[in-house]
C-alpha atoms as one frame of an Amber mdcrd trajectory, in Angstrom:
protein
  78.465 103.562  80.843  76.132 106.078  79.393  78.349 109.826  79.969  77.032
 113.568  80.038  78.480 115.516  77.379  78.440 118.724  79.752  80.468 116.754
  82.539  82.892 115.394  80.749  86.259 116.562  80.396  87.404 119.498  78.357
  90.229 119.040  76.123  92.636 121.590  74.660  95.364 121.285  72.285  99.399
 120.401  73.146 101.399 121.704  70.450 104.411 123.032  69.891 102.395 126.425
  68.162  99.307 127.364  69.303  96.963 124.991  67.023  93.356 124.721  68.251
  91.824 121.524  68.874  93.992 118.459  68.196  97.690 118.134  67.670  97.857
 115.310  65.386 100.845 113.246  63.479 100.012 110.435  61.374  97.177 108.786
  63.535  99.135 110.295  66.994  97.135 112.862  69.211  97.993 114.670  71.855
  95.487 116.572  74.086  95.033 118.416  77.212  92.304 117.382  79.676  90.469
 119.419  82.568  90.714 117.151  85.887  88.939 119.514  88.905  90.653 117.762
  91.443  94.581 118.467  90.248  93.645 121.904  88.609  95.121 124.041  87.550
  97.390 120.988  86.528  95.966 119.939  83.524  96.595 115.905  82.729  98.542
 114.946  78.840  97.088 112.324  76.500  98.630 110.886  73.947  96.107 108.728
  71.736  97.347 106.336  69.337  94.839 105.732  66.498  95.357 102.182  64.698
  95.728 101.595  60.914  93.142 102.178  59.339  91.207 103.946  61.691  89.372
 106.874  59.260  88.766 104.447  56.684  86.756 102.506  58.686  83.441 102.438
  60.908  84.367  99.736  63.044  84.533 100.090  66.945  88.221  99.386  68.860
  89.229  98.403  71.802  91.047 100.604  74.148  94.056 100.209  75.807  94.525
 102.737  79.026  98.526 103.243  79.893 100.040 105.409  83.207 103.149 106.619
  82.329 102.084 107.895  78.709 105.715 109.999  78.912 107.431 106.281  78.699
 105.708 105.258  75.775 109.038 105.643  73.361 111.261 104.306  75.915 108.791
 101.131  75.809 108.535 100.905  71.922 104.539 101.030  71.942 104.757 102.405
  68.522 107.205  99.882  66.946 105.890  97.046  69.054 102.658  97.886  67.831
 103.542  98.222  64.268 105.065  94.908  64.355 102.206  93.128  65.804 100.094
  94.635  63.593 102.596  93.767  60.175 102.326  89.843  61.900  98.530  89.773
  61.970  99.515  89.122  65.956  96.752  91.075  67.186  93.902  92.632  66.866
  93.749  96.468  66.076  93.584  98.488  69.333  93.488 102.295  70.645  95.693
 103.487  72.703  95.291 106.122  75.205  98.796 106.521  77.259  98.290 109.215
  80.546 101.137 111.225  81.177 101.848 110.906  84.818 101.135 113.552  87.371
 103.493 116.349  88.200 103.194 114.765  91.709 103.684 110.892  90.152 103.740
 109.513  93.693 100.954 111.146  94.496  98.238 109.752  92.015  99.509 105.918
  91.276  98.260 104.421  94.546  95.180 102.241  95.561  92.153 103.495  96.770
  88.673 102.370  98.388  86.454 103.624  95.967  83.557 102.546  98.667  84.684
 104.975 101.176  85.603 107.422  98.833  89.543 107.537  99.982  92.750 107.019
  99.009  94.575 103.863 100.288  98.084 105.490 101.577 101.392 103.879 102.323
 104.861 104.642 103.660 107.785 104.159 101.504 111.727 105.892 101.008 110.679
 108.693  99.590 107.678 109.119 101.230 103.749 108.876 101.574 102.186 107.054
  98.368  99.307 107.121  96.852  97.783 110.246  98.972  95.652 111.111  95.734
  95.461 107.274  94.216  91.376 108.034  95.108  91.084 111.419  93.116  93.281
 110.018  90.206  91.707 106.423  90.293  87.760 108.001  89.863  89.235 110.800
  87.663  90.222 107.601  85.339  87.556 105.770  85.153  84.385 108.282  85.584
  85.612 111.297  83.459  88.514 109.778  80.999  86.629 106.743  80.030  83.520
 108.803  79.042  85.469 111.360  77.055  87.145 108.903  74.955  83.674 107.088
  74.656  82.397 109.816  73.587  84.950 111.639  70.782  86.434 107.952  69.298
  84.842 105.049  68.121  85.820 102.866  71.268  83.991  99.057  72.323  82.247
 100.588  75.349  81.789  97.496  77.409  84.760  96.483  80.474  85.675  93.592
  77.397  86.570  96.120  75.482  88.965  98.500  77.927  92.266  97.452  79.179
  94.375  99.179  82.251  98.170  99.005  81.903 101.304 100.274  83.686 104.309
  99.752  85.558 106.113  99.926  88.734 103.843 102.260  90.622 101.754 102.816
  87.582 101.084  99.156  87.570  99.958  99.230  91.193  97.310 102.033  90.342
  96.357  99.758  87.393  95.744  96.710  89.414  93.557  99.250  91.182  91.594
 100.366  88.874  90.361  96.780  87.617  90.111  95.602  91.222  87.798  98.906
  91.834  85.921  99.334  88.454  85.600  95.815  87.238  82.465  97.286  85.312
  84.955  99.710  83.390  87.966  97.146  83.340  87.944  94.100  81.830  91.749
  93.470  81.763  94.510  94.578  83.507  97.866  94.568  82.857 100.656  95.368
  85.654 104.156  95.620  84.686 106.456  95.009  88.125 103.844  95.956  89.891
 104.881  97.486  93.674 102.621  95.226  95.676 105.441  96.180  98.628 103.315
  99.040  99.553 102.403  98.363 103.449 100.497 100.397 105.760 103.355 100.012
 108.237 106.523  99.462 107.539 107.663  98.799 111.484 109.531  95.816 110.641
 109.640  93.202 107.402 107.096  91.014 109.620 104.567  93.967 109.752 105.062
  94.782 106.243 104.811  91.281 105.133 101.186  91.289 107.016 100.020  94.962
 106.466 100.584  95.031 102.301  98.060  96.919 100.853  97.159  95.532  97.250
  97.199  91.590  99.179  94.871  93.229 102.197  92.697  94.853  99.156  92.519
  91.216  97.987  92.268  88.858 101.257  88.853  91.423 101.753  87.525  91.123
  98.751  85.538  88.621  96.265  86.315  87.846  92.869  85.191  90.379  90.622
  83.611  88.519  87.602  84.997  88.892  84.367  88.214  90.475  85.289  91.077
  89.037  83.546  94.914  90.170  84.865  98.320  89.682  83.691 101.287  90.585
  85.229 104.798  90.556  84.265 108.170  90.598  86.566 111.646  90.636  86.186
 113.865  87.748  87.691 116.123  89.947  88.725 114.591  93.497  89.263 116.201
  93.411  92.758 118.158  91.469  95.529 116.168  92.119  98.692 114.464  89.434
 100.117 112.627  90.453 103.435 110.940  86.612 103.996 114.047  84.751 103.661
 112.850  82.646 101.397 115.132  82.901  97.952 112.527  84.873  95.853 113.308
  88.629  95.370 110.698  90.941  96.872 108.969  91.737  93.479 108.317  87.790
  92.289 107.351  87.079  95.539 104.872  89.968  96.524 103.515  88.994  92.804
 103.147  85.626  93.570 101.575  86.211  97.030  99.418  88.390  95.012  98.025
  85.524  92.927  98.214  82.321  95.562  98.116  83.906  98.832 100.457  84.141
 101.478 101.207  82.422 104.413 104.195  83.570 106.395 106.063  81.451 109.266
 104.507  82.103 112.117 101.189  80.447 110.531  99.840  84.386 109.502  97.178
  83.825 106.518  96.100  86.502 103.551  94.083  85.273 100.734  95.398  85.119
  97.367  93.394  85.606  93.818  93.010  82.019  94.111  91.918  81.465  97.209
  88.929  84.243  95.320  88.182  81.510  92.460  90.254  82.913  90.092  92.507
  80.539  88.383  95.858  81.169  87.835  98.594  80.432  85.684 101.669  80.705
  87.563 104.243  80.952  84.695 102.976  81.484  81.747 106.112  81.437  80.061
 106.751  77.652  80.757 102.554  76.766  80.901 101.185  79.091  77.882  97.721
  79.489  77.912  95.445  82.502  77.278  92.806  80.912  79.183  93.361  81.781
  82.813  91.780  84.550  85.055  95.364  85.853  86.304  98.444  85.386  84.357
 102.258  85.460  86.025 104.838  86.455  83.309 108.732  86.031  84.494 110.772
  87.833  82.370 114.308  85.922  82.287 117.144  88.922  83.733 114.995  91.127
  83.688 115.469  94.367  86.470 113.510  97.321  86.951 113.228  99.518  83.631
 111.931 100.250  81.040 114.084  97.685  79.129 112.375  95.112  80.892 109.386
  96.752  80.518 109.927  96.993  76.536 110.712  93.086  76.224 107.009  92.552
  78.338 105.129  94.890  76.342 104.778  92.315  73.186 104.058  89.291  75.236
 100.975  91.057  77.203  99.867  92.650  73.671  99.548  89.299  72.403  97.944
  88.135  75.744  95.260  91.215  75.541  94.216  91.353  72.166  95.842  88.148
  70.213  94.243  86.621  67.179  94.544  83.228  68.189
């Protein structure tokens, strides 16, 4: 996407003194960006250069990551490091997004069409009020700036979405509403629960946002997905069916749902996309949407830490 230098972001350091420009450490930046919407919040980068980086002139892909603040909890660097020490992968940039002071807030879906956010009702609250703001902010003004100040692959091939939990919900988001920014997406236990009403598990079964975003929608071409879910990230089980909420709502996700009383919502497949259902037992690099099961795992950033090398490998593997 071709950017205007005088409407892109403006970036400031984050230091512990009071440096100008950069804060750097060993191929580690950390910057300060402008966002109009959230101001005066101002939103935390960390970019993570690869090996290598200033003795080349070669162009890198980019990896996008909500929750930048859970990038040492999640071993990105280490992970990284020993990917890169096993010729595993390719060499990639990472830019990890600090989340919002307001984290429920921002990691929603939105309808970039209309112009608003997609909002549902959970525990602790509305979600997602500002998924719209944060979602364009993303991929109109962040995408650009890094475009423009690193030597990025600017294509959607070249630009992958990542997070978790709620963060992977906004990611889904972002590849479902910029395919022509996102090529790949990668969504952590993603929290597909969101519903627009949660009257009674029957309702929210029917009314879940991400799987309404899909059952209206057509397959957006080139976008490649791959999410990842714990077996055991929790016990409840609103369907009856034996699956935990999270695998199933994943699942659903990917092959559609159809409840007991005959109730229908298209899947990705049901799209054209094919799927690969469990990667883990089928592995394959070759289909559209990828389902991950991580053996035990629960909802953390343990789990999250044991996924992070198997969907590096998936993104940006050698072979």
């Amino acid at each position: 996407m071709a950017a205007n230098p005088s409407a892109l972001p403006q970036a400031s350091a984050l230091s512990p003194g009071n440096a100008r420009g950069e804060s750097r450490n060993e191929g580690v930046l950390h910057l300060l960006l402008d966002a109009p919407a959230f101001a005066p919040e101002k939103i935390k980068l960390t970019i993570y250069l690869p090996p290598g980086y200033s003795r080349t002139a070669r162009r890198y892909p980019v990896l996008y990551a909500n929750d930048g603040q859970d990038m040492e909890a999640v071993g990105l660097q280490s992970t990284l490091a020993q990917l890169y020490r096993d010729k595993a992968i390719q060499p990639v940039i990472v830019v990890a997004i600090r989340m919002l002071a307001d984290r429920a807030s921002g990691y929603g879906l939105s309808d970039r069409a209309a112009a608003r956010s997609l909002v549902g009702g959970s525990p602790i609250g509305p979600i997602g009020t500002r998924a719209q703001d944060y979602s364009a902010w993303v991929a109109t003004a962040l995408v650009p700036y890094v475009d423009a100040h690193y030597r990025t692959r600017q294509s959607a091939r070249g630009r992958t979405m990542l997070g978790w939990s709620l963060g992977a919900l906004n990611a889904f988001n972002l590849g479902w509403q910029y395919p022509e920014v996102f090529g790949q997406v990668g969504a952590f236990s993603p929290s597909f629960w969101l519903a627009a009403d949660r009257g009674s598990t029957t309702v929210v079964q029917h009314t879940r946002l991400a799987q309404a975003m899909v059952d209206r929608g057509r397959k957006r071409a080139g976008l490649r997905m791959w999410f990842a879910v714990g077996t055991a990230e929790e016990t409840k089980d609103r369907d009856g069916d034996g699956i935990n909420d999270t695998v199933d709502d994943t699942q659903d996700l990917l092959q559609g749902y159809r409840g007991a009383d005959g109730f229908r919502l298209r899947g990705l497949k049901q799209l054209g996309y094919t799927v690969n259902m469990d990667v883990a037992k089928h592995p394959s690099r070759h289909a559209d949407a990828t389902l991950f099961l991580l053996p035990g795992g629960v909802h953390n950033q343990a789990s999250w830490k044991r996924m992070l090398p198997v969907f590096l490998r998936w993104a940006y593997g050698r072979h």
